[in-house]
N, C-alpha and C positions, 0 to 999 in steps of 0.2 A: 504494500500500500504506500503510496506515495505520502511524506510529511507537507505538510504546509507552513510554506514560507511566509514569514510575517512581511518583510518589507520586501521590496519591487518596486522600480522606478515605477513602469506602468502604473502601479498599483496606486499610487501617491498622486499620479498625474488624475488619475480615474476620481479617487475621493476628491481629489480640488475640485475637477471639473463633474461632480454629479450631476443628473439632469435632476429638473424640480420633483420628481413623483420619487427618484431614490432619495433625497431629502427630509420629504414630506414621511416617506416610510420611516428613514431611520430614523428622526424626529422620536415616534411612537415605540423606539423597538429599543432605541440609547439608553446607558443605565438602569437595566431590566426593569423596565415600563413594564412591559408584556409578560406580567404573572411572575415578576421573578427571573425569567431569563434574561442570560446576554448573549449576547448578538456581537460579533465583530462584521465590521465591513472591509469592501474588498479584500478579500485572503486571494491569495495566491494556491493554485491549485495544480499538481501539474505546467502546461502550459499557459491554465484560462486563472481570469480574475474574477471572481464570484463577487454579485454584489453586496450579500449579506450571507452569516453563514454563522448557525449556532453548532459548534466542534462538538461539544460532547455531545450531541445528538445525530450527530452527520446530516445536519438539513441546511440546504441552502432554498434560499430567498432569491430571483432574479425577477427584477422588474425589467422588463422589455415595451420598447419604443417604436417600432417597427423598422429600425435601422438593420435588426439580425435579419441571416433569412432561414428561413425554414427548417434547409438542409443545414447548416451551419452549428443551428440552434439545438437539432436532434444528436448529430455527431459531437456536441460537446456539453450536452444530459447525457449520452451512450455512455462517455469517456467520464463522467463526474462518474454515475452509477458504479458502472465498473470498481469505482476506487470505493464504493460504498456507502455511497452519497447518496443522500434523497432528494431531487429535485424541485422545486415550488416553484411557479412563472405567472407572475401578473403582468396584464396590459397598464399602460400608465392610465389607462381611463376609467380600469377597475381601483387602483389607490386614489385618483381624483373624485371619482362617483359615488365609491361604496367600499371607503376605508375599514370601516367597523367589518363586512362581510372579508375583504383579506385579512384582517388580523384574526376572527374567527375564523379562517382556514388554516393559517398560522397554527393559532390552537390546536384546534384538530391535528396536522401533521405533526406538532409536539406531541400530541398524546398518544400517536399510535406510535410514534417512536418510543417515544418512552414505557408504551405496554410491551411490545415488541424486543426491545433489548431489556427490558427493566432495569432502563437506567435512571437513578434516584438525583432529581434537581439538585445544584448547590445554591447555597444561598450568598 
């Protein structure tokens, strides 16, 4: 399994320039908002830069813009999974319109994670 690198130019360049909907997400998800979890943003993964990604659960967060394309996007969820990773993808128009239903998806995919590995939250 691949480790995850903390720092990367990309990576640095990516959080300066986040678009407004990764923002507006990580706004809600910063200093475990969300239940108690934290969330780090852009990790480094392999080759790709995850927009959000809680490690001890292996779930990543990517808000998409319609700048990815399709195939792009499926070969590099293939490549996250692979390493073990759970993938979650919102449109920016779902974190603009109906914030409360992605963070309750959020949820949801933390708790099947954590049924599933029975991994125990830190505080």
């Amino acid at each position: 399994m691949l480790a995850i690198r903390r720092i990367n130019p990309n990576a640095v360049r990516l959080r300066r320039d986040a678009t407004e909907c990764e923002k507006r997400l990580w706004a809600v998800l910063r200093n475990r908002q969300l239940d108690g979890f934290k969330f780090g943003r852009q990790a480094t993964i392999g080759p790709y830069v995850v927009d959000l990604l809680r490690a001890e659960y292996r779930l990543i967060v990517e808000v998409d813009d319609g700048q990815h394309g399709d195939d792009l996007d499926l070969q590099r969820t293939r490549f996250l999974e692979r390493q073990g990773y759970a993938v979650t993808r919102f449109w920016n128009h779902e974190v603009i319109e109906n914030l409360d239903g992605v963070l309750a998806s959020i949820r949801s995919s933390l708790t099947i994670k954590q049924m599933n590995n029975k991994v125990r939250p830190t505080a």
